[in-house]
C-alpha positions as a Python dict, from the first residue, in 0.01 Angstrom:
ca = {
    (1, 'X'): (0, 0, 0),
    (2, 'X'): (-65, -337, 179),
    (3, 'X'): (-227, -416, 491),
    (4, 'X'): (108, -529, 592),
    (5, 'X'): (255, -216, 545),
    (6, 'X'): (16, -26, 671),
    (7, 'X'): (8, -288, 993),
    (8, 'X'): (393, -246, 1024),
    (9, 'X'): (361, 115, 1038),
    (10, 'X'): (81, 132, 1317),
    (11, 'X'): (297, -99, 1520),
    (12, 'X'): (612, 180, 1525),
    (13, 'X'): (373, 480, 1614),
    (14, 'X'): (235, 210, 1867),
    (15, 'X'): (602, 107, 1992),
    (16, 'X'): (692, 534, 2008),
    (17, 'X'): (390, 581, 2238),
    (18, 'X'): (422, 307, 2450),
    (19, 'X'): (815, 368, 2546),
    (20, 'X'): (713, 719, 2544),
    (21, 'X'): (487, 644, 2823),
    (22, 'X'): (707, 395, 2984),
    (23, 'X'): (964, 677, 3018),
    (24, 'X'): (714, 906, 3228),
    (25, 'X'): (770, 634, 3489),
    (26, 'X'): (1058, 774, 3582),
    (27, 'X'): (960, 1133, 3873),
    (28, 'X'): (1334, 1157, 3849),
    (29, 'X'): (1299, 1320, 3529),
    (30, 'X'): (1006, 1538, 3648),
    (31, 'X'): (1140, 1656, 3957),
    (32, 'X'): (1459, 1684, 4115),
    (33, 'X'): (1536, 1380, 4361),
    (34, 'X'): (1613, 1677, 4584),
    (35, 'X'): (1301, 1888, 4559),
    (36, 'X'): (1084, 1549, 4596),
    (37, 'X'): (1284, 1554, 4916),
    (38, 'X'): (1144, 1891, 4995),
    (39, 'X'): (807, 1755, 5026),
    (40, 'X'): (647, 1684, 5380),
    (41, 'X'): (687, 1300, 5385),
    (42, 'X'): (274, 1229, 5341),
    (43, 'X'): (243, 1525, 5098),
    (44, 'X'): (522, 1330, 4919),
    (45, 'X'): (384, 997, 4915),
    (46, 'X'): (47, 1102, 4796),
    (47, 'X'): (158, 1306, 4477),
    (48, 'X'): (436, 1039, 4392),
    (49, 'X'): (178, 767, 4435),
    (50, 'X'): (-76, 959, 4212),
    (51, 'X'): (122, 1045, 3897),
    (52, 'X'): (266, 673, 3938),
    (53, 'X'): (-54, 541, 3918),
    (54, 'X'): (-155, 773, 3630),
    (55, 'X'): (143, 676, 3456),
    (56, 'X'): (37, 320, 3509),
    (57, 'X'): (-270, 307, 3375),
    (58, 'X'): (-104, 467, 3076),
    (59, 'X'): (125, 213, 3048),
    (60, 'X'): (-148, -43, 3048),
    (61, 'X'): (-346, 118, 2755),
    (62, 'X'): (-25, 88, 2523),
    (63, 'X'): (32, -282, 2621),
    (64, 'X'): (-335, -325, 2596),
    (65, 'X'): (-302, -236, 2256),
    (66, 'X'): (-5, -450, 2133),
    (67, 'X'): (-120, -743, 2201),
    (68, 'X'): (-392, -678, 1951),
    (69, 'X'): (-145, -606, 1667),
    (70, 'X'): (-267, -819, 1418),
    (71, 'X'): (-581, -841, 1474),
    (72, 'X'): (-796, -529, 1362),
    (73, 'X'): (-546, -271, 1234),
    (74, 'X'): (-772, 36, 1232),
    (75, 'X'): (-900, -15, 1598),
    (76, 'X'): (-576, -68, 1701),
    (77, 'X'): (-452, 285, 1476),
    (78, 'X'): (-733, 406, 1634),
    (79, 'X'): (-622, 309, 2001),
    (80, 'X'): (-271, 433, 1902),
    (81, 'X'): (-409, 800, 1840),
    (82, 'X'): (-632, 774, 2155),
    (83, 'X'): (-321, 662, 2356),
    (84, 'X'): (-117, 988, 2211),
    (85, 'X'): (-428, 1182, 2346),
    (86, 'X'): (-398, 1065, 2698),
    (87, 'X'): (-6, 1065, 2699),
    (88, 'X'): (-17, 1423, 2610),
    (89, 'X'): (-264, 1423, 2878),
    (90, 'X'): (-57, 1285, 3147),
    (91, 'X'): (244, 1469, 3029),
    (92, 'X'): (46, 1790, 3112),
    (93, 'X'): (-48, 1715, 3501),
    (94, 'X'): (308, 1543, 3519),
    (95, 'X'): (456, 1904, 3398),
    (96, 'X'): (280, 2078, 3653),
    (97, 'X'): (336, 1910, 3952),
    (98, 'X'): (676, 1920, 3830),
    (99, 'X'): (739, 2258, 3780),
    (100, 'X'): (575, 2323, 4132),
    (101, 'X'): (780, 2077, 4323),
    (102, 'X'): (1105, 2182, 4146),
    (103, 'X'): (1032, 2570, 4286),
    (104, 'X'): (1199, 2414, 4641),
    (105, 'X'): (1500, 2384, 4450),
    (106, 'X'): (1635, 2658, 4614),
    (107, 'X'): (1704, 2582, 5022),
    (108, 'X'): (1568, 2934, 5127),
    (109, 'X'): (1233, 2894, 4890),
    (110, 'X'): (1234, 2542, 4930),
    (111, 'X'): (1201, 2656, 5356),
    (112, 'X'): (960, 2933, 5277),
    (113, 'X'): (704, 2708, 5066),
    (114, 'X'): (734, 2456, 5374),
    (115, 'X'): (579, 2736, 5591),
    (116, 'X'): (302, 2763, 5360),
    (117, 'X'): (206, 2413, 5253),
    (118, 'X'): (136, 2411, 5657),
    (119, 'X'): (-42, 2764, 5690),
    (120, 'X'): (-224, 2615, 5383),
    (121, 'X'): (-327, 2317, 5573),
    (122, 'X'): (-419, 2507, 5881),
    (123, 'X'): (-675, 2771, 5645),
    (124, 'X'): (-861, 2427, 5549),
    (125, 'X'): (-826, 2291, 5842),
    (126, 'X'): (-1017, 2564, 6074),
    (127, 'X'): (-1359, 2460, 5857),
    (128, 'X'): (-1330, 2088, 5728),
    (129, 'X'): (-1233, 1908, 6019),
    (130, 'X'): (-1525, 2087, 6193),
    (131, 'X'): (-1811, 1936, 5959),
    (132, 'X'): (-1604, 1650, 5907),
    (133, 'X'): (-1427, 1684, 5593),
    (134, 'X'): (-1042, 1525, 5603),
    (135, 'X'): (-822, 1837, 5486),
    (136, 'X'): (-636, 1775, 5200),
    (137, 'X'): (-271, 1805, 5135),
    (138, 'X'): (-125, 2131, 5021),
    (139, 'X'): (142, 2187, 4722),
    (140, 'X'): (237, 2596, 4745),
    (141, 'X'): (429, 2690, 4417),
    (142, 'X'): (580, 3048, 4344),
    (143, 'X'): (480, 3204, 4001),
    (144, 'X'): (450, 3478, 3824),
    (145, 'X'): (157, 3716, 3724),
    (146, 'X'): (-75, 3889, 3932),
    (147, 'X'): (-315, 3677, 4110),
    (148, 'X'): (-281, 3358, 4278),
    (149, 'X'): (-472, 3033, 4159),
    (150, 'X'): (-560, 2646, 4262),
    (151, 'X'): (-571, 2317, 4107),
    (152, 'X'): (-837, 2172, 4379),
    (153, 'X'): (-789, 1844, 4498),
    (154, 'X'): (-1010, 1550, 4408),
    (155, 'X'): (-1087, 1747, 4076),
    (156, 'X'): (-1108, 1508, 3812),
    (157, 'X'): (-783, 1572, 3588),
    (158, 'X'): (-933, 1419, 3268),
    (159, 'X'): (-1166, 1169, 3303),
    (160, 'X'): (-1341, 1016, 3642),
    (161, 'X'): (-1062, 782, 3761),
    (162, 'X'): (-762, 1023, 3818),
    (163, 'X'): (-828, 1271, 4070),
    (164, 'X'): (-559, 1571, 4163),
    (165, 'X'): (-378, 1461, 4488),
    (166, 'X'): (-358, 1767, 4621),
    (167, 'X'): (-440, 2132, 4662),
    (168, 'X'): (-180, 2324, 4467),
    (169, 'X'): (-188, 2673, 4493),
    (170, 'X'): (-17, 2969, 4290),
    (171, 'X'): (127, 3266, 4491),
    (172, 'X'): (252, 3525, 4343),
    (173, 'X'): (580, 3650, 4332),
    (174, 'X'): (525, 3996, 4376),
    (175, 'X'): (294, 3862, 4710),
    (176, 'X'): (485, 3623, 4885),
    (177, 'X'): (525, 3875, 5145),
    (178, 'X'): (165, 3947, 5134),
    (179, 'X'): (2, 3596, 5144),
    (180, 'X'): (-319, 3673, 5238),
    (181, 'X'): (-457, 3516, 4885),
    (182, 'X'): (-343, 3167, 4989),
    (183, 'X'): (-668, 3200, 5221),
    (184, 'X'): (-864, 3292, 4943),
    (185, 'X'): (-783, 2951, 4729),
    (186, 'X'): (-792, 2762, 5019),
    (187, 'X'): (-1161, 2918, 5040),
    (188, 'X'): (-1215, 2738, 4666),
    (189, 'X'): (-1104, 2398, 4837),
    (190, 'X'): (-1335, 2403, 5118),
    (191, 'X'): (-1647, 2525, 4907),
    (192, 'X'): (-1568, 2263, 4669),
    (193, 'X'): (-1549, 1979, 4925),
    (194, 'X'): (-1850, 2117, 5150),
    (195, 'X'): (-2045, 2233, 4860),
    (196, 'X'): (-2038, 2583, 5006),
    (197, 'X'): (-2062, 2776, 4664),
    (198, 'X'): (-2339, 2598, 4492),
    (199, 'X'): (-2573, 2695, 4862),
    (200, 'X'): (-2430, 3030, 4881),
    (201, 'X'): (-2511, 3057, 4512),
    (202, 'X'): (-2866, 2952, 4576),
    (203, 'X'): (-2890, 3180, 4872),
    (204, 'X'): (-2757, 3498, 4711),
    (205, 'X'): (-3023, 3465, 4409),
    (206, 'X'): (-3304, 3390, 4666),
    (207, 'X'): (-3228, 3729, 4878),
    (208, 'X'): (-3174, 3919, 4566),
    (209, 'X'): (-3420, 3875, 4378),
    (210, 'X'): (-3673, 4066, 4533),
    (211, 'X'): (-3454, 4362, 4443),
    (212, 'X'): (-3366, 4292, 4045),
    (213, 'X'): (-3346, 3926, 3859),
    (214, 'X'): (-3049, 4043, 3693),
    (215, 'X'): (-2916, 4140, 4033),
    (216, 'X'): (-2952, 3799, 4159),
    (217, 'X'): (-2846, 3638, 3883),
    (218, 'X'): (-2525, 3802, 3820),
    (219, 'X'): (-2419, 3789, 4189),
    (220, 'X'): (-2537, 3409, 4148),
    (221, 'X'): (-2277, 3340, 3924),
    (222, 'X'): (-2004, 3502, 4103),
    (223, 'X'): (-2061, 3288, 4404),
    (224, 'X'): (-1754, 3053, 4402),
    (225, 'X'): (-1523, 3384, 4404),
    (226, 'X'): (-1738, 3569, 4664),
    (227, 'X'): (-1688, 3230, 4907),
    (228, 'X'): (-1267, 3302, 4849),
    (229, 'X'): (-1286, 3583, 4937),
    (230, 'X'): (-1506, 3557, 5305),
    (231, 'X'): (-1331, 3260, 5345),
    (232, 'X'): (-1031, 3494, 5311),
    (233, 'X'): (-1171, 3768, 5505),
    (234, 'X'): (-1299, 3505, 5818),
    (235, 'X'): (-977, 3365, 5837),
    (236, 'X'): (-727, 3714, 5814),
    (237, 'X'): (-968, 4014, 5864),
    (238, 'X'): (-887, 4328, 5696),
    (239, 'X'): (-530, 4186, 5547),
    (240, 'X'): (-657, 4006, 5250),
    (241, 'X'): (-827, 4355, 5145),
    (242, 'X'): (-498, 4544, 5050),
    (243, 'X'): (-361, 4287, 4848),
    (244, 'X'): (-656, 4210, 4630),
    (245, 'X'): (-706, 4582, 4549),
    (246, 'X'): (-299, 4578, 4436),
    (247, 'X'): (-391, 4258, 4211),
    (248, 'X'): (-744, 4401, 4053),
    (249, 'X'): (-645, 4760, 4046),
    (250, 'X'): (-607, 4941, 3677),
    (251, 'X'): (-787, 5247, 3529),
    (252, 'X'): (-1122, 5310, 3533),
    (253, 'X'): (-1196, 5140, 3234),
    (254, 'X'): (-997, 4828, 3356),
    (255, 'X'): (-1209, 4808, 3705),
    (256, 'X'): (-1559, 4840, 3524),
    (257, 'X'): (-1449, 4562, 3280),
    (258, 'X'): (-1673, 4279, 3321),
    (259, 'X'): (-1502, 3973, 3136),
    (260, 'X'): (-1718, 3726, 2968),
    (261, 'X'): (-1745, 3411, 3153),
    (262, 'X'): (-1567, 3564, 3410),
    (263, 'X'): (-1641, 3436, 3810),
    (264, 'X'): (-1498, 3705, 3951),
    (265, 'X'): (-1693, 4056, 4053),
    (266, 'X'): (-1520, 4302, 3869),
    (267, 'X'): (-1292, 4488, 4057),
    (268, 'X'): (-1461, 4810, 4175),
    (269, 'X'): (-1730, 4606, 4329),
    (270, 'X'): (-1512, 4321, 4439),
    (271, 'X'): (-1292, 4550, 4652),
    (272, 'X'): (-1595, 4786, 4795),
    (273, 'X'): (-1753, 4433, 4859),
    (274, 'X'): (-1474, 4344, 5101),
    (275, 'X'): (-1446, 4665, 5261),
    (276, 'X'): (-1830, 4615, 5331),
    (277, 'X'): (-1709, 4247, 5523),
    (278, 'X'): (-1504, 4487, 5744),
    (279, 'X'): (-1709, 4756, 5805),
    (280, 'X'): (-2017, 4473, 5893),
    (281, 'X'): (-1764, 4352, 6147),
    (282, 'X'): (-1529, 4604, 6275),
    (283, 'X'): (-1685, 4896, 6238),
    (284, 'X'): (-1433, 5229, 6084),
    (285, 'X'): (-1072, 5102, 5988),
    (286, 'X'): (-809, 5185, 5720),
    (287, 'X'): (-1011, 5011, 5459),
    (288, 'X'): (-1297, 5288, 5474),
    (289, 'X'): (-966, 5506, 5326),
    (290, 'X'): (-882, 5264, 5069),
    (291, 'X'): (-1232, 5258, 4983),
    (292, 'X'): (-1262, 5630, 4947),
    (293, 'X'): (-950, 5623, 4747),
    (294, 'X'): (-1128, 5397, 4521),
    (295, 'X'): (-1429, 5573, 4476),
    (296, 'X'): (-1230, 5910, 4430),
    (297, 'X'): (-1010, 5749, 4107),
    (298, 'X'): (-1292, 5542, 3983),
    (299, 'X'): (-1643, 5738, 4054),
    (300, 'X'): (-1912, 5532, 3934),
    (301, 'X'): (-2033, 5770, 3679),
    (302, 'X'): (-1761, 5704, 3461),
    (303, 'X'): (-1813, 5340, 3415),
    (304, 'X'): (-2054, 5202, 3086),
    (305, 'X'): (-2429, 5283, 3173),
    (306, 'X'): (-2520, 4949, 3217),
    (307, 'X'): (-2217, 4819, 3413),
    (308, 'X'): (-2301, 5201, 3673),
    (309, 'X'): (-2668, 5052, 3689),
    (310, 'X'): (-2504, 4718, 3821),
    (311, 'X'): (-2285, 4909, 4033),
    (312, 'X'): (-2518, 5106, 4219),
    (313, 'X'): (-2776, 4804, 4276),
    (314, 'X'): (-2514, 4614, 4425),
    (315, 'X'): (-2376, 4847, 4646),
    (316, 'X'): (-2717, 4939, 4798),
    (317, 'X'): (-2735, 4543, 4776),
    (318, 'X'): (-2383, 4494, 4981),
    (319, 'X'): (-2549, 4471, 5365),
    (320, 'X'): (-2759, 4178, 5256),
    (321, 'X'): (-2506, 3979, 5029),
    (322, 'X'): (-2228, 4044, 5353),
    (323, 'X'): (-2543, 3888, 5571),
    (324, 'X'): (-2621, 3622, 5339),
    (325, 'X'): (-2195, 3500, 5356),
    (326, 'X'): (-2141, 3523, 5710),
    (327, 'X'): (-2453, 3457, 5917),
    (328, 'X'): (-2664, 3255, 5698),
    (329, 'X'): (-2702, 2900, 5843),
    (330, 'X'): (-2531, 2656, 5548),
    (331, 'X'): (-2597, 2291, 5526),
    (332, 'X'): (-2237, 2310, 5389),
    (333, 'X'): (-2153, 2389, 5734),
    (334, 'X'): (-2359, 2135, 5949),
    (335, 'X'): (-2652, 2402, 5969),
    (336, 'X'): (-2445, 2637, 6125),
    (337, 'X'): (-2355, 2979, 5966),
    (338, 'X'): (-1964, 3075, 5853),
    (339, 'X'): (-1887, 3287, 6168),
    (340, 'X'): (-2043, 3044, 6429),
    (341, 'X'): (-1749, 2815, 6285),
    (342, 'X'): (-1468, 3113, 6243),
    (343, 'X'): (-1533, 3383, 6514),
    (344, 'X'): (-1479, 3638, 6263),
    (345, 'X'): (-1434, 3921, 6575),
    (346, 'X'): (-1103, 3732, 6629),
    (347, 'X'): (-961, 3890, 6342),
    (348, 'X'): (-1021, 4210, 6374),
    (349, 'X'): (-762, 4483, 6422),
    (350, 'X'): (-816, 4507, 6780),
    (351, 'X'): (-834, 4118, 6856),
    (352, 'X'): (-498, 4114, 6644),
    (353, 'X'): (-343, 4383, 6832),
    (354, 'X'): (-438, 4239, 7196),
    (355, 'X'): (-245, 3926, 7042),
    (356, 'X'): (68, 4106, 6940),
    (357, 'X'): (71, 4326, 7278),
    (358, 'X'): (8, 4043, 7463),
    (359, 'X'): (273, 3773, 7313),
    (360, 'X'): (532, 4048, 7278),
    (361, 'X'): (835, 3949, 7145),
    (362, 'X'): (781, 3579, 7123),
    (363, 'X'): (498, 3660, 6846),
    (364, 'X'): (731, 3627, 6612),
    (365, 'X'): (981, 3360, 6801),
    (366, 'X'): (697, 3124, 7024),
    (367, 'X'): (669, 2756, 6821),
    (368, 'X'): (373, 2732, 7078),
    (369, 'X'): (194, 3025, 6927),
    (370, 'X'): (337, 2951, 6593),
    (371, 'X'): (111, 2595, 6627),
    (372, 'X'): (-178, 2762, 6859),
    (373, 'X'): (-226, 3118, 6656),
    (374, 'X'): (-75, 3032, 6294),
    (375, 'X'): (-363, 3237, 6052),
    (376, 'X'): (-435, 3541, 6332),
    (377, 'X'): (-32, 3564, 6336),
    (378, 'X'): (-22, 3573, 5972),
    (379, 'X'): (-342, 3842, 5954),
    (380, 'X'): (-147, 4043, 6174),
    (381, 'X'): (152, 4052, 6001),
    (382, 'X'): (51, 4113, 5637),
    (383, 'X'): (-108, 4441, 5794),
    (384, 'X'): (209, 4593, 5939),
    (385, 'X'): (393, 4669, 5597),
    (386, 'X'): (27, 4870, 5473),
    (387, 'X'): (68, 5039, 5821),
    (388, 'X'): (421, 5099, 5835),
    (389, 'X'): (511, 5192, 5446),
    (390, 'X'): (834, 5352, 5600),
    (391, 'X'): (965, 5007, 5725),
    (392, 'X'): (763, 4769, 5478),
    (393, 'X'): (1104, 4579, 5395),
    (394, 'X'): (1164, 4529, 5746),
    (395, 'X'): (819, 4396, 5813),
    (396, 'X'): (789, 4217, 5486),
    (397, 'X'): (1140, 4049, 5600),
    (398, 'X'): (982, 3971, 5939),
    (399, 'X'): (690, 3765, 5789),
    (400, 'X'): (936, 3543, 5528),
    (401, 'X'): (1157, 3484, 5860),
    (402, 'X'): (831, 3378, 6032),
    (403, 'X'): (677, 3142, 5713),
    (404, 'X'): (1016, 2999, 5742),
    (405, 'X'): (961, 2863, 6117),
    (406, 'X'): (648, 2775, 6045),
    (407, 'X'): (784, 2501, 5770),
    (408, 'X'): (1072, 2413, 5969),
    (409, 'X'): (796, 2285, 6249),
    (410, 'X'): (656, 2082, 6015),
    (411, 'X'): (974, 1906, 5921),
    (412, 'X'): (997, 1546, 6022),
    (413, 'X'): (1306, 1609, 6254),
    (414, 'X'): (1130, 1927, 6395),
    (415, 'X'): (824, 1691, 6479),
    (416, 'X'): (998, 1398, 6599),
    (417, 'X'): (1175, 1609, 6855),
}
């Protein structure tokens, strides 16, 4: 075969790449015009502009690379399958911002994932704009599964010039009427922008370590969880508790599983963690029940010897890693501790219940309180279903209906007026 030949073909693979890439231009094919539309107007702007410019640079790289046909034919076949590489690349992010913009599709989703792009904004809101931090935009997209997730912003999406442009964050289907996770990836966005998790990391090995090394280190590395979920538990109180025991519960066997690699406590001690959050702040509440319901279907001497050791050193360890989370002073948080920047009492049951008593009616109709009260408004009403089994519908209904205002504030028109 001749050089020629061989040239010839490198410059067709080269020509399929490069329109290829070219087409991705195009957020039409992505994303509905209509769903775009959807989008808050700087939200909007700032993904569109992103994948453009990812798509760009792209672009560049394959015209980069023809005009050095010609010249060295394996550095340019070797540019060709680099530039395959980073279209597949860009494909990918393109795919997933465009599967979560399409969800708005639908008018009454489309309205509901408004609501929470803004409660979104307000959970990273309540700590970044106190050190300083500019919040970043929020994407909310519905999917399936059992536990909610985040792509953070500013994370690096393959190499160190194309950061995410926003915070987009999985809920659940089966919890859209229990949102109380949002809070806890919102938590992963503020710890990753303030540096929370690597300090509380640091801090939980330091207090622990008097008590085991493999104590402290194992609670060490599930530090970036452990910040979700006080972030989670600052911002909503007790509400976030029910929910995460729905998404990690399972048989015995299941919540003694510890997953290699995994961040996340396993679930018998991740849920008694959180009811240790409430009981450090509110005293006695519904959780202690859910708690002994826990430790009645899943007693600790049925779990693998090793993984019962764990068990029992961290719940004699609980008081001190609770301490270490909320009244630690952080440099994360300009030397101040979590709960002199959240008043944590705010959120408790009887805080939330003085709000609802005192707003009445117009707790669920006010578009002052709606701006003034959005997260304690949500806490409060991802509790009433757990309350009220008999009338969960008509709560869970209640809450959608309420989501829904809050994104039709936010709308352009709404604001304007």
């Amino acid at each position: 075969m001749t050089e020629q030949v061989l040239d010839r073909q490198t410059e067709a693979e080269l020509v399929h790449w490069r329109l290829a890439a070219a087409g991705l231009a195009d957020l039409s094919m992505v994303a509905a015009p209509e769903a775009w539309q959807a989008l808050e107007d700087y939200l909007q702007r700032r993904v569109r502009g992103r994948l453009r410019e990812v798509v760009a640079v792209l672009v560049s790289e394959a015209e980069a690379l023809q005009r050095k046909l010609g010249e060295d034919g394996e550095a340019v076949r070797a540019g060709v399958l680099r530039l395959r590489t980073r279209y597949l690349q860009v494909e990918t992010i393109l795919d997933f911002y465009g599967d979560a913009v399409n969800s708005r599709t639908n008018p009454a989703l489309r309205a509901l994932l408004r609501g929470y792009d803004a409660l979104a904004g307000d959970s990273m809101a309540a700590v970044l704009t106190r050190v300083g931090i500019e919040p970043p935009p929020a994407l909310v997209y519905l999917d399936g599964g059992l536990g909610a997730a985040i792509l953070r912003a500013g994370i690096r999406l393959w190499d160190s010039s194309h950061p995410s442009p926003a915070a987009a964050i999985k809920l659940t289907r089966h919890n859209l009427a229990h949102p109380t996770a949002l809070l806890h990836e919102t938590g992963h966005q503020v710890a990753h922008l303030t540096g929370w998790h690597q300090e509380l990391a640091d801090a939980l090995e330091t207090r622990l370590a008097p008590r085991s090394a493999e104590l402290a280190a194992v609670w060490r590395g599930w530090a970036s969880e452990v910040a979700g979920d006080v972030h989670a538990f600052a911002q909503a109180g007790w509400a976030p508790v029910a929910a995460l025991a729905n998404v990690v519960d399972g048989t015995t066997e299941a919540v003694y599983r510890i997953g290699f690699g995994d961040p996340h406590p396993f679930g018998f001690l991740r849920v008694l963690f959180n009811v240790e959050l409430c009981r450090r702040w509110f005293g006695g509440g519904p959780w202690d029940d859910l708690a002994a319901a826990w430790q009645r279907r899943h007693p600790v001497e049925r779990a693998p010897a090793d993984v019962a050791a764990l068990t029992r050193a961290s719940l004699a360890a609980l008081p001190d890693i609770v301490d270490v989370c909320t009244c630690r002073p952080m440099a994360a948080f300009g030397g101040a501790p979590l709960s002199a920047l959240l008043d944590l009492r705010r959120v408790s049951p009887a805080a939330l219940h003085a709000l609802a008593v005192q707003a009445g009616e117009s707790l669920l109709t006010s578009a002052y309180l709606r701006r003034r009260e959005p997260l304690r408004i949500l806490a409060h009403l991802s509790t009433r279903a757990v309350l009220d089994p008999g009338a969960a519908a008509q709560h869970q209904a209640a809450l959608l209906a309420w989501v829904t205002d809050v994104g039709a504030d936010a709308t352009p028109a709404r604001r304007a007026a």
